[in-house]
N, C-alpha and C positions, 0 to 999 in steps of 0.2 A: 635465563632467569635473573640473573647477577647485574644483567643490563637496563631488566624491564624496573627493580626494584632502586637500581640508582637513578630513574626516570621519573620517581612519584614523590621524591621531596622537589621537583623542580616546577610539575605539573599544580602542587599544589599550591606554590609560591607564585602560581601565575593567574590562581584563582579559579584552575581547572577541577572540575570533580572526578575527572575518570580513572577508576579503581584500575589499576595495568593488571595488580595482580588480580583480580576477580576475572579481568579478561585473559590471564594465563589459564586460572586455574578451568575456566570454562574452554580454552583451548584442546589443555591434555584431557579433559574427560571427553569432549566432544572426536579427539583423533581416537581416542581406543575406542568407543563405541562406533566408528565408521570402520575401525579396524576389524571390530569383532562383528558387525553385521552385514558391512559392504551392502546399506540398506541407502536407497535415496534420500531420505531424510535426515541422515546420519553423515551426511555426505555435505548437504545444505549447510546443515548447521557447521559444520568444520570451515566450510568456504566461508561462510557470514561470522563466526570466529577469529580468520586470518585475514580478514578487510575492515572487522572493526580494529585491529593491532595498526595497519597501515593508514587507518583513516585519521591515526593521532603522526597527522603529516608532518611537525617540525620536528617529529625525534629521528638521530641520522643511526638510521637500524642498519646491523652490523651485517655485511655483506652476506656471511654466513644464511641469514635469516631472507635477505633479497633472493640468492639463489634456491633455497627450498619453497620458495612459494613460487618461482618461478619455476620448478623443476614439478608443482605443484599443477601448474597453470597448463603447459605441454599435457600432463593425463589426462586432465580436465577433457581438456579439447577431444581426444581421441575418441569419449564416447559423448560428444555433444553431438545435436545433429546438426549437422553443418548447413540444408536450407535454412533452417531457422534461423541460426547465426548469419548468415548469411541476407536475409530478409534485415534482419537487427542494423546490420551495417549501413544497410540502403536508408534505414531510420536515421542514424546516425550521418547518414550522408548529408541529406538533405540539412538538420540540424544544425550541423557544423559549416557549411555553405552560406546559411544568412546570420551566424552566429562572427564569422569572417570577414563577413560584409560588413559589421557594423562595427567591429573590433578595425576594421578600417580605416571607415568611417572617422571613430572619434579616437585614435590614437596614430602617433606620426608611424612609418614606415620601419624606420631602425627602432622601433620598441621590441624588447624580445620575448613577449606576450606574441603581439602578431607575430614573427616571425615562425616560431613556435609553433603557433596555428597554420600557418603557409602550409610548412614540412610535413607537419599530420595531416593537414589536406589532402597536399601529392598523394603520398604513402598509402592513405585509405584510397581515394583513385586508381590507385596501381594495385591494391587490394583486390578492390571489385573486377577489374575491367580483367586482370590475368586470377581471379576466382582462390588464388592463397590465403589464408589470414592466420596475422600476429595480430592476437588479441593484446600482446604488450602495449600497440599503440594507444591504445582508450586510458592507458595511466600517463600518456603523455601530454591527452587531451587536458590535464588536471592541472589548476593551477600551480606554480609552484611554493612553497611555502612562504618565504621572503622575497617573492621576486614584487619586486615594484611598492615595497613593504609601505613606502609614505605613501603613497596614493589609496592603501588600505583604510590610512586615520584621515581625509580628505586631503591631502596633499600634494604633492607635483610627484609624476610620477618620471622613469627615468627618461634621459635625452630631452630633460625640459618641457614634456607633455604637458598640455593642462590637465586640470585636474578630472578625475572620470566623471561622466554622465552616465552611460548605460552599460558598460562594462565592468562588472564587478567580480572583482576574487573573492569577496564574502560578501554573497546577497544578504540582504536583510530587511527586515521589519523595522524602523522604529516604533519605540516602546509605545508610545501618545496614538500611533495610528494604529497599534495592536488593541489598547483598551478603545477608543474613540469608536474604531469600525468606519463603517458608514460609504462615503464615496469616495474618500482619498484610501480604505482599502481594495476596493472594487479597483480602481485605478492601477494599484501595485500590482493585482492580478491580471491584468490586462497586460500591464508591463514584461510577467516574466514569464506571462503565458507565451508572451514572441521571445524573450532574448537569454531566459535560466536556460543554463548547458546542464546542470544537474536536476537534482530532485528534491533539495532542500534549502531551506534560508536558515537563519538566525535570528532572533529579535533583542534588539538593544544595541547595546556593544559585540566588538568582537568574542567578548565571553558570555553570553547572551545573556537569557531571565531566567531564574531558577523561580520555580512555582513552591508553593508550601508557605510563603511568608504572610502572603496577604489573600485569605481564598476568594474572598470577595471579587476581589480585581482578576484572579485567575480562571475564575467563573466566566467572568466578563472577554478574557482575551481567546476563550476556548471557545465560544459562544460566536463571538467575532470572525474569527479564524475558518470556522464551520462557516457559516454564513455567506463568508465570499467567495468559498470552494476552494482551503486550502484542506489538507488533512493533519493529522499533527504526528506528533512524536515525542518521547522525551528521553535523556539520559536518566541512568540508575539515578542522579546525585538529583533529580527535576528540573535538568533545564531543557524547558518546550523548544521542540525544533517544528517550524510549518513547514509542510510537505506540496508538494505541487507536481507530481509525478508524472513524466510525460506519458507513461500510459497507465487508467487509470481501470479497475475492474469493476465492471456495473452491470446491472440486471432491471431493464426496464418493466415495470410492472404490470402498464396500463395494462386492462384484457386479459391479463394474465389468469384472475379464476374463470373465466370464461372457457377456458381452455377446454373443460371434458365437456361442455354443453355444446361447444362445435362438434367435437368429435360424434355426441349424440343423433346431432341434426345433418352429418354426413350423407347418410343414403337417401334423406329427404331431397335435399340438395341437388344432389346427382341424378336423381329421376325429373327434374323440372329441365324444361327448354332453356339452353343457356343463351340469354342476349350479348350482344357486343360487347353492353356495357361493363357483365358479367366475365365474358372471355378479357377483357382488357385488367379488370380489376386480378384475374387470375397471374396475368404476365407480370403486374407489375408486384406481387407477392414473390412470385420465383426470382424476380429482381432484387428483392431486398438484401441489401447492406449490412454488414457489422456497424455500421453510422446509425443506421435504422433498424434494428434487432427483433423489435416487436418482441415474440415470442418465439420464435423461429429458432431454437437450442440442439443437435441434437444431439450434443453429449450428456446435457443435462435432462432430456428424453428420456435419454437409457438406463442414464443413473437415476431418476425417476420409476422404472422400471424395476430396475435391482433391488431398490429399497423396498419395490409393493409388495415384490416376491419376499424379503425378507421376512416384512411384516405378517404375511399370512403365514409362513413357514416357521417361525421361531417360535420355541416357548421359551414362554415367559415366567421362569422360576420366581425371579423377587417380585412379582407382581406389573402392575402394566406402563406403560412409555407413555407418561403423560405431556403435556406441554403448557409453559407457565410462564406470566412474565412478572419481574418485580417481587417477587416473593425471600428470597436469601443472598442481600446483598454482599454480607462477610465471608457467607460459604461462597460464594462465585469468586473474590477476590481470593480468598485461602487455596481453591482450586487451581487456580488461574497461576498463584507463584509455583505448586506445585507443579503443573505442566510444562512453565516454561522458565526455566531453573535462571535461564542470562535475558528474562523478561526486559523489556522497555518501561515497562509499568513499575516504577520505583515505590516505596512507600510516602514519598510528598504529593503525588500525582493521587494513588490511590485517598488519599486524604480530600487532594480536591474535588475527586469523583464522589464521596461516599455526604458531602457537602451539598454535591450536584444531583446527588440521587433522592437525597431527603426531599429537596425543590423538585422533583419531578420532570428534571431536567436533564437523566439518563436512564437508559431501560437496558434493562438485561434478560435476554430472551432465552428461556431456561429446558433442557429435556430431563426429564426426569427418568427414571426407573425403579417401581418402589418408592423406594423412600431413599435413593439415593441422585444426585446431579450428577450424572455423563458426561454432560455437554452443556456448554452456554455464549453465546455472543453479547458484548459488551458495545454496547451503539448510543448516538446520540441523534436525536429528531432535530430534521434542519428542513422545517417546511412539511411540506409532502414528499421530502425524502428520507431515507435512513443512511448514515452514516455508521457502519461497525468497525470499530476502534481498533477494539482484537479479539478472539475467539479461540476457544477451546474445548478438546473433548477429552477424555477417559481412554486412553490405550487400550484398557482391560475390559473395555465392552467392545471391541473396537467390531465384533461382527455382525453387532445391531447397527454399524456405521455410523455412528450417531452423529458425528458430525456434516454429513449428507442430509442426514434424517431429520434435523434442527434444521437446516437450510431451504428446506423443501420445506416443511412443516409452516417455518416465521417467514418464509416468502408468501405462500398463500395465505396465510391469516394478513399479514402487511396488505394486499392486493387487494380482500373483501372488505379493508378498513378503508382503504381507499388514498392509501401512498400508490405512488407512480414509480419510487427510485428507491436500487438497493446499493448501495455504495458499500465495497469493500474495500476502498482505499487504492494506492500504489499496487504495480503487480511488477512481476520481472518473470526471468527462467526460469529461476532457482527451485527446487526440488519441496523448496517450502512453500513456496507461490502456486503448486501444479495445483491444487485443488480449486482454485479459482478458474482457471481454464472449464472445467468440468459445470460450475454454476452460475460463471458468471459471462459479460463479453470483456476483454480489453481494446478500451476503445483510447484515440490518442486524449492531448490536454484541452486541444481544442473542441472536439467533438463533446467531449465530457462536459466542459461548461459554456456550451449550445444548449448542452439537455439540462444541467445541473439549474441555472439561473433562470428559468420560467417556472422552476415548482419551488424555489430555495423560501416563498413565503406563501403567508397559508399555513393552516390549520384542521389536523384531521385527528377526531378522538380516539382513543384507544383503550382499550381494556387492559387491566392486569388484573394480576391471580393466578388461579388455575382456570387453563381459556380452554384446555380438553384431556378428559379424565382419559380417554381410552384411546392412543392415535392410530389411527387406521388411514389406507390408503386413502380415504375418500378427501385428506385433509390435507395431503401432498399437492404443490402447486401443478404436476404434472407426472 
């Protein structure tokens, strides 16, 4: 504590906003509640606690604190499932293979960047091939903080390199192509769709753009951002980070209410002469892809299922589970800090949202109960897709599921309106991520803006208000 606190006159002198101690004091409450529950989510959140501490990379953290997150990292593992990790790595393989090639490429030999890369190459090779893994490698994957420090502000980097092209320690946006948009930002996405090793950029400087000053222009850069298929982010203090996440979680819509009208015309179906054309059209459905998802879910089936049973099976003391959009936009934010106490959503950000909601330029898709909010997603319209920012539910209803029940519910109204795409953003392992697995597909960055960029323009109406007084299963997308 003694160390984090002589770290924030230095952070602030450098023009950093990040609070250390609001990241401490979200540490110690996040470990006793993973102490006291030993609940998955409790767990998450602890891990995503002690990688935002490491992700403030120039502070030289006291050995002490390296070995308990490493002694952290070992238990970690023992109840992960190791195909999965294992699958991850193969991702990582591949990644880091044409990420090597181009660090190559455009830097001489004795730089100790490449080099760097060489050795974690080997090691992850010898990884997979003998099936071991030290997950320690993936933080060596990581630039170093001042390695190559002048080639950061455009400069020669060491061993006389010229200066980088396509290899960067801090990707970024400039600010002019942030507001601008258009095709020199299409271009940057194309850029770090082949060569970003991580999952975020910067825009401006090294200390990048803080939102709240000008909302106008913040409108515009958020607006932008969406647009070309980045997702965003921001710190507590508002400075926007774009997101480009190699695997992104999505729910394609086309068909999708269509869905119980198939199931209707089933035994019609089945009783007709099947033609060729028909048996071929059958194979190449049992063929379909996580690339090509359709509607083809079936976890999200089943959880379709659980919630209908819900629905017919609950009573409903405060009255009935409605569904709304655009109707309390302070109560959603007020909700929303409550739920998630070390939110991303600062109060600059929400200023620029509540700017962007009066323009009709953000929706928040709301469950009700009674007369109270459960649950809500905070999303932004980009074409005929949706974009959701971030979401939350009510713990203490948590047996109407409502955040299942919201998901089902704004996925079939979205689908009868006549979007095609439901963007949840970035996904990963993490315990906070799982519910995505359940409704949505992770597909990688390319596949995502394959689908993303033929519907990103266009224009499809939509309703707010109260869009249904009584939800019953008939209003589930599945």
């Amino acid at each position: 504590k003694k160390f984090i606190e002589g770290m924030n006159s230095m952070l602030k002198a450098l023009g950093q906003d990040t609070d250390t101690n609001q990241l401490l004091t979200t540490l110690q409450e996040n470990m006793g509640d993973a102490l006291q529950t030993h609940g998955k989510t409790a767990m998450g959140r602890l891990h995503q606690a002690i990688y935002q501490f490491l992700e403030i990379g120039m502070m030289p953290w006291p050995q002490s604190f390296k070995d308990a997150v490493a002694a952290f990292e070992r238990v970690k593992f023992q109840y992960s499932n190791k195909d999965k990790v294992m699958e991850a790595l193969l991702v990582v393989q591949t990644s880091l293979r044409r990420h090597l090639a181009s660090a190559e490429k455009e830097l001489p030999p004795t730089c100790q960047y490449v080099t760097r890369l060489g050795a974690a190459m080997q090691r992850l090779n010898n990884m997979i091939q003998r099936k071991t893994i030290d997950l320690s490698l993936m933080w060596e994957l990581r630039p170093k903080p001042f390695e190559n420090m002048f080639a950061m502000f455009g400069g020669q980097a060491q061993d006389n390199a010229p200066p980088r092209a396509k290899i960067k320690y801090l990707p970024s946006l400039e600010l002019k192509e942030a507001i601008a948009g258009g095709k020199d930002l299409d271009k940057k996405v194309a850029l770090y769709n082949e060569v970003l090793l991580g999952d975020a950029l910067m825009v401006g400087s090294m200390l990048g753009y803080e939102v709240g000053h000008d909302i106008a222009q913040d409108r515009r850069i958020i607006q932008n951002l969406l647009f070309a298929g980045f997702g965003y982010l921001t710190t507590r203090g508002g400075k926007i980070i774009p997101t480009l996440n190699s695997l992104r979680a999505v729910l394609p819509l086309t068909n999708a209410s269509d869905t119980k009208a198939a199931k209707a015309n089933n035994a019609k179906r089945r009783s007709r002469s099947r033609s060729p054309a028909a048996k071929n059209h059958s194979q190449q459905k049992k063929e379909r892809t996580p690339a090509d998802p359709g509607i083809s879910h079936r976890k999200l089936k089943k959880r379709g299922k659980d919630v209908s049973r819900m629905l017919r099976n609950a009573t409903r003391e405060k009255g009935s589970i409605s569904f709304r959009v655009n109707t309390d936009f302070k109560q959603t934010m007020r909700l929303l800090t409550e739920h998630h106490k070390d939110s991303w959503v600062g109060p600059k950000l929400q200023a620029v949202w509540e700017a962007m909601f009066k323009e009709r330029e953000m929706l928040v898709f709301e469950l009700w109960y009674g007369g109270e909010m459960i649950a809500a997603d905070i999303a932004h319209r980009v074409g005929r897709s949706i974009y959701v920012a971030t979401r939350f539910f009510q713990q203490s209803h948590r047996k109407l599921q409502p955040g299942f029940l919201l998901a089902l519910v704004e996925t079939k109204f979205l689908a009868d309106s006549g979007f095609v795409l439901w963007d949840l953003g970035g996904t990963d392992s993490s315990p906070m991520m799982a519910y995505k697995e359940v409704v949505s597909f992770q597909i990688s960055r390319p596949e995502f803006l394959a689908r993303f960029l033929p519907v990103r323009s266009g224009s499809v109406g939509l309703k707010t208000g109260k869009i249904i007084e009584d939800v019953k299963a008939e209003h589930l997308l599945c």
